[in-house]
RODO-2510 file (C-alpha; in nm, 4 decimals, decimal comma):
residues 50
     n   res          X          Y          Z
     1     x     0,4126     0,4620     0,6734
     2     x     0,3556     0,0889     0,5325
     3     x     0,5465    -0,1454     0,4481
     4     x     0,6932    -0,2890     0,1223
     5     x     0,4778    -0,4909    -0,0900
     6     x     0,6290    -0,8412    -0,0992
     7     x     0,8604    -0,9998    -0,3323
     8     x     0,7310    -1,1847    -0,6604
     9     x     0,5995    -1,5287    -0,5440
    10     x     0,8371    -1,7928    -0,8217
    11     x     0,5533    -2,0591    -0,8889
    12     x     0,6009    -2,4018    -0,8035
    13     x     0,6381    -2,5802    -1,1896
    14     x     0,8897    -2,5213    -1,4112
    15     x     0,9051    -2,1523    -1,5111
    16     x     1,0546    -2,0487    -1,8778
    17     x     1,3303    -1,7916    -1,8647
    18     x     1,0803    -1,5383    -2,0675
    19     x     0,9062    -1,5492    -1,7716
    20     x     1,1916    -1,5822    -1,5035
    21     x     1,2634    -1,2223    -1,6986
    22     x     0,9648    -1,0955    -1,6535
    23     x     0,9295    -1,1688    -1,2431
    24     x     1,2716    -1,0970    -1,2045
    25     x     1,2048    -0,7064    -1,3119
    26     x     0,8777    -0,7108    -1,1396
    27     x     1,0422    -0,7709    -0,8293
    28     x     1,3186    -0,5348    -0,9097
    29     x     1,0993    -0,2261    -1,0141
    30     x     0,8909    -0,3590    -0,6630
    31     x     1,1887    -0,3670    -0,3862
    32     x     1,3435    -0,0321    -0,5866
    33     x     1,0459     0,2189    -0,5970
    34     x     1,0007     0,1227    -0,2178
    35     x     1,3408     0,1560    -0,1411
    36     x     1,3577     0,4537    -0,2815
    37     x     1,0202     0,5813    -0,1442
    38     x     1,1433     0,4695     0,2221
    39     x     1,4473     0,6876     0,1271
    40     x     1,2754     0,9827     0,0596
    41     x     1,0581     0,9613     0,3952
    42     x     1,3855     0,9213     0,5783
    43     x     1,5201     1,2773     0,4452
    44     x     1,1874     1,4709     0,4855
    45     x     1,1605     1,3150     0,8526
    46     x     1,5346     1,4140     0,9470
    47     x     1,4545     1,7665     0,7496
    48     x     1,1468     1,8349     0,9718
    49     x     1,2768     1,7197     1,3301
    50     x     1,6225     1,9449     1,2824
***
């Protein structure tokens, strides 16, 4: 049980949309394969303590 890694820090200078793309999906494939981790803890936990 841990928690989700953070979001992609957006650096403080200007940033070109190549690389706005690029953090963007970091952060996306980040937040999604915890979410979808957390989900599948969830279900196992409820699975075991019925």
């Amino acid at each position: 049980m841990q928690e989700c890694a953070k979001v992609v820090d957006i650096p403080h200078r200007f940033v070109p949309s190549k690389e706005q793309t690029d953090l963007h999906a970091e952060d996306r494939v980040i937040s999604g394969d915890c979410r979808r981790l957390n989900h599948a803890k969830i279900l196992i936990i409820k699975a075991l303590t019925k």
